[in-house]
N, C-alpha and C positions, 0 to 999 in steps of 0.2 A: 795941170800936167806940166811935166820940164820934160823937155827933149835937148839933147847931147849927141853931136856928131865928133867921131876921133877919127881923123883921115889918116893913114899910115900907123897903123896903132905897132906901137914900143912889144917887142915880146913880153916884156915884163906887164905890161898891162892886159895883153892875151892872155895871160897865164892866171893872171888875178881873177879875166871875168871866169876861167874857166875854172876854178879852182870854185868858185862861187854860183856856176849853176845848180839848179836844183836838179836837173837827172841828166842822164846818160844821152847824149846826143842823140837821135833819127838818122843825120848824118852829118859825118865828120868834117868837123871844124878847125880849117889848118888854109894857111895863106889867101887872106881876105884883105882887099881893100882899106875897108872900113866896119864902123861897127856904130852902129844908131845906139841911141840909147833914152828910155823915155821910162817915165819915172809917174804914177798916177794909182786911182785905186784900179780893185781887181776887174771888176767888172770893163772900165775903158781899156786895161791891158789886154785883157782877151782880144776884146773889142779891134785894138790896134792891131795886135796881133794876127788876127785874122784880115786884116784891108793890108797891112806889109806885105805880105805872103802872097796874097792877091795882084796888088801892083805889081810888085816886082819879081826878080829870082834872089832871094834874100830866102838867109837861116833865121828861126827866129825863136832864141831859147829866153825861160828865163831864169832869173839873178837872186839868188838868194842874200837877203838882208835883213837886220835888223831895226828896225823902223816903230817906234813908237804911233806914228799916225796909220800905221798899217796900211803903208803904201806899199806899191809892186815897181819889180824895175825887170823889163827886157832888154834883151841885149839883139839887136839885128844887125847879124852878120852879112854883107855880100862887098860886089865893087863899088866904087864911091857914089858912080852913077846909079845904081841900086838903092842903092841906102839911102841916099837922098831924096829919091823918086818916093819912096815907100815913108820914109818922115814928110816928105809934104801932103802925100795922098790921105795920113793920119790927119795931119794938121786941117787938111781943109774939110775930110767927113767930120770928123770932131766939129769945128765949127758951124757948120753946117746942121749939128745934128741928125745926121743920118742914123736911122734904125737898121739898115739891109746891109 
């Protein structure tokens, strides 16, 4: 899995993830900190997905692409403290192997 943090993300690159999600926000995505990004198959995106959201108060959509190894890419939006919190909480169930 790769994981990617962009602290102070460029309009231009707000606009890119958002142009590239796959559906319509839950809720609106507009002046955020930062924005995680992690990159794996389907199965661990859920997976992270669901322990982001959990950790912390972070959005967490995802990222339409075209990927030959049929990989998945999230994009988790919140403040930096956020987003960091919620890529390490990934990082260490991942490693860990946590099922729950």
């Amino acid at each position: 899995m790769d994981y990617r943090i962009i602290k102070s993300p460029s309009p231009g690159t707000l606009a890119l993830l958002l142009r590239r999600k796959g559906s319509a926000p839950s809720i609106p995505i507009e002046n955020y900190d930062a924005v995680g990004l992690v990159q794996g198959r389907l199965i661990d995106m859920v997976f992270a997905a669901d322990i982001a959201e959990k950790a912390a108060g972070v959005v967490v959509e995802d990222i339409k692409g075209h990927c030959p190894q049929n990989l998945i890419m999230i994009a988790i939006f919140g403040d930096t403290a956020a987003v960091e919190a919620a890529l390490q909480e990934i990082r260490a169930k991942l490693k860990a192997g946590d099922n729950f």
